[in-house]
C-alpha positions, 0 to 999 in steps of 0.5 A: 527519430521516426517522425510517425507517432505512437498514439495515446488515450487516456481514461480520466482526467482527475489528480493522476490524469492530469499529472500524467499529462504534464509530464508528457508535455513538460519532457516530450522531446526526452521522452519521444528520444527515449522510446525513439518514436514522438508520443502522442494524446489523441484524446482525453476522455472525462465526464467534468471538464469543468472541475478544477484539477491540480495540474494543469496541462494543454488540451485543444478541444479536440482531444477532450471528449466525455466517451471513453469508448471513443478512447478504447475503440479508436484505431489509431491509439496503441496504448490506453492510460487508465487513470479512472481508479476504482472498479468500475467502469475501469474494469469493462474499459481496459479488457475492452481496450485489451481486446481491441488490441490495446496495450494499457498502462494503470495507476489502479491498485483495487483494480489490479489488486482484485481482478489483475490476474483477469487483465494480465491474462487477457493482455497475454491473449491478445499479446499486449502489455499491461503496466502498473508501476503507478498502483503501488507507492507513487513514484517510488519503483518498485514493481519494476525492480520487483519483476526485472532488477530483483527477479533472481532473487527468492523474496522472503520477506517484506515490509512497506509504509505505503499510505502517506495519510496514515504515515503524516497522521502518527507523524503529528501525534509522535511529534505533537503528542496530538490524538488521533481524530487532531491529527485526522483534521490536520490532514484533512485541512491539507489535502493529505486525508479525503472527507471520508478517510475510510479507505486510508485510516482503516488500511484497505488501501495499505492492503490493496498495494501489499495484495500487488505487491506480495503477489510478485515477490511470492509468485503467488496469486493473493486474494484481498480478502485473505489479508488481515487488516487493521486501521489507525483509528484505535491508536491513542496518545498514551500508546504513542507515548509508550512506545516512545519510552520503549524505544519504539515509533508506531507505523501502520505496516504492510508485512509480508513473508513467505513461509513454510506454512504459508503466506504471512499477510498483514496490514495493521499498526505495530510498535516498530524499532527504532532501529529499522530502515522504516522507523526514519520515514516520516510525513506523507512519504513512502517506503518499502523494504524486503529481503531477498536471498542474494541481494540482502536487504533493500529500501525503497523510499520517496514520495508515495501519492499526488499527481506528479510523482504517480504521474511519473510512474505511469509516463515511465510505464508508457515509455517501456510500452512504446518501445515494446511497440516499437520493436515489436516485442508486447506481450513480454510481461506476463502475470509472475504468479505461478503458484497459489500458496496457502495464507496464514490466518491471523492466529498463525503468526508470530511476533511480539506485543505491547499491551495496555490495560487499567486494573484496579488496586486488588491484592495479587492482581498482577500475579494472576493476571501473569498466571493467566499469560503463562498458562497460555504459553505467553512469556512476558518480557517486561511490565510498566506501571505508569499512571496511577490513581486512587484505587488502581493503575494502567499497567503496560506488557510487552511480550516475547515472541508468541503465536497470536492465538495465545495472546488472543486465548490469554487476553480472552482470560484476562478481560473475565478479571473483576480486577481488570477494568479494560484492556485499553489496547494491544498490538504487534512488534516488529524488531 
């Protein structure tokens, strides 16, 4: 093995960073084998090093430093490890680091989500790479298949469960037949939800990983803002419940497919069949599964977030970078977006839905309400009446297949009733 290193530099030294690093130290001498060159962290740039941190890894006061351009402008290091997350400074930082000559590897999915046409264009200029194994699902592989071991494939469609908060919280209340603010505190108790949770129960997380990853499976550049996004925060017990009866689990989903008419891009709960792959993952972990044209369908599972699983991720991305540098060969990763598809709005899309409203006791009130699906084109596949008090009932629909904006048209209708108290909720199905 050559005895001169490939120095590293790594931005942040948080849950991400700090896994990083132990995971270099903890298989050095595999990892040195691997590339067939030693790596080595010249510095560490973070603004606290006092906090604590999850792992902890060997540092000597010369590697730490509070600049991160001390990282990004030092000649010596080749590849720069981005570990900072969110959009700024970490932005400014890696085109710094790119136009310096810089190849960089990144755990950061709302950076590549919103700006990694930008970065990867910028690293084809300066003919540097730029991984991001680590931005979507932890330490699953997934973005790598995507480009490399399924690039023969044309991708049609697919479907993850890529936040584990949101996967661990309908867990407790499938499970337990908890709520939903019980279950939030259950997992803010165990480190798996932050103090605001907003980023994970409302989906922009899942939406973040689904802009990445439909981004290469379509070949397509896909803008944040043109996914359509719903949380958690809405899903009741008796919706839980229901969908237990029907034969269903209920899972925040980050759906894709390619379609005549465009991209369909979606991130919000649905009733899933229990006979689907993601129907089984359960807890905080992960999984994506999609269709492709040769390959037929593939699921990839495991553990979706915490430092050493994303710590994996990006160590395997840095690996393929030293070799790159190695033998010469960066710049061989261009951005695969070739072409910009037009999105779907949400009215466009197809499938089933579950529907839960309260109506009073009236005569004839579940003719008209029927009546008002049908004259919007909505086929009903099934009614439930379950609870029942003194003067009416809660009453549960599940449709057939329908485009959305006729549900939406009928449900617009049907909350005009006198009859209807509430529509309590509705959401998609997904067989």
């Amino acid at each position: 093995m050559a005895e001169k290193p490939i120095y590293l530099g790594l931005l942040g030294y948080g849950n991400v960073g700090s896994g990083t690093l132990y995971t270099l130290q903890q298989n050095r001498h595999s990892v040195g084998l691997k590339v067939g060159q030693p790596l080595e962290v010249k510095l560490v740039a973070d603004l606290d090093w006092e906090r604590p941190r999850p792992v902890k890894a060997r540092l000597s006061s010369k590697q730490k430093t509070k600049q991160a351009l001390a990282v990004v402008d030092d000649p010596d290091i080749q590849i720069v490890i981005e570990c900072i997350g969110g959009l700024k400074p970490a932005g400014e930082l890696i085109l710094r680091a790119l136009r310096n000559g810089k190849s960089v590897v990144t755990s950061n999915k709302e950076l590549i989500a919103k700006r990694g046409h930008e970065i990867l264009e910028e690293a084809e200029r300066h003919k540097v790479d730029v991984c991001f194994e680590g931005a979507v699902a932890g330490g699953i592989p997934i973005i790598r298949p995507l480009k490399e071991s399924l690039a023969g494939n044309r991708i049609g469609r697919l479907m993850g469960i890529v936040n584990g908060t949101t996967n661990y919280i309908l867990t407790r209340m499938t499970r337990e037949g908890s709520d939903f603010k019980a279950a939030l505190a259950e997992a803010q108790a165990r480190g798996y939800a932050e103090p605001d949770p907003t980023a994970d129960v409302e989906g922009y997380d899942a939406t973040y990983k689904l802009a990445i990853l439909a981004s290469i499976a379509f070949e397509s550049r896909v803008k944040v803002e043109k996914i359509y996004r719903e949380g958690i925060s809405g899903v009741g017990a008796a919706d839980i419940e229901y969908a237990r009866r029907l034969g269903y689990v209920v899972k925040l989903l980050a759906i894709g497919e390619d379609t005549p008419a465009g991209l369909d891009l979606r991130v919000h709960p649905v009733f899933l069949s229990r006979s689907h792959p993601l129907a089984a993952v359960d807890e905080v972990f992960n999984a994506i599964w999609l269709q492709g044209s040769s390959v037929g369908e593939v699921m990839f599972y495991g553990r979706g977030a915490g430092p050493l699983p994303t710590g994996s991720a990006v160590v395997g991305d840095v690996i393929d970078v030293a070799r790159n540098i190695r033998h010469g060969a960066t710049g061989r990763l261009p951005c695969t977006c070739f072409s910009d598809k037009p999105v779907k709005e949400i009215g466009q899309i197809e499938t089933k839905y579950y529907i839960r409203m309260e109506v009073r006791d009236r005569p004839g009130v579940l003719g008209r309400i029927a009546t008002a699906f049908g004259e919007a084109g909505v086929s009903l596949a099934s009614v439930v009446q379950s609870k029942a008090w003194g003067e009416g009932a809660e009453i549960v629909w599940v449709t057939h297949r329908v485009q959305e904006a006729r549900i939406r048209r009928a449900l617009a209708k049907v909350r005009s009733f006198e009859a209807v108290r509430q529509i309590c909720s509705w959401m998609r199905v997904e067989e």
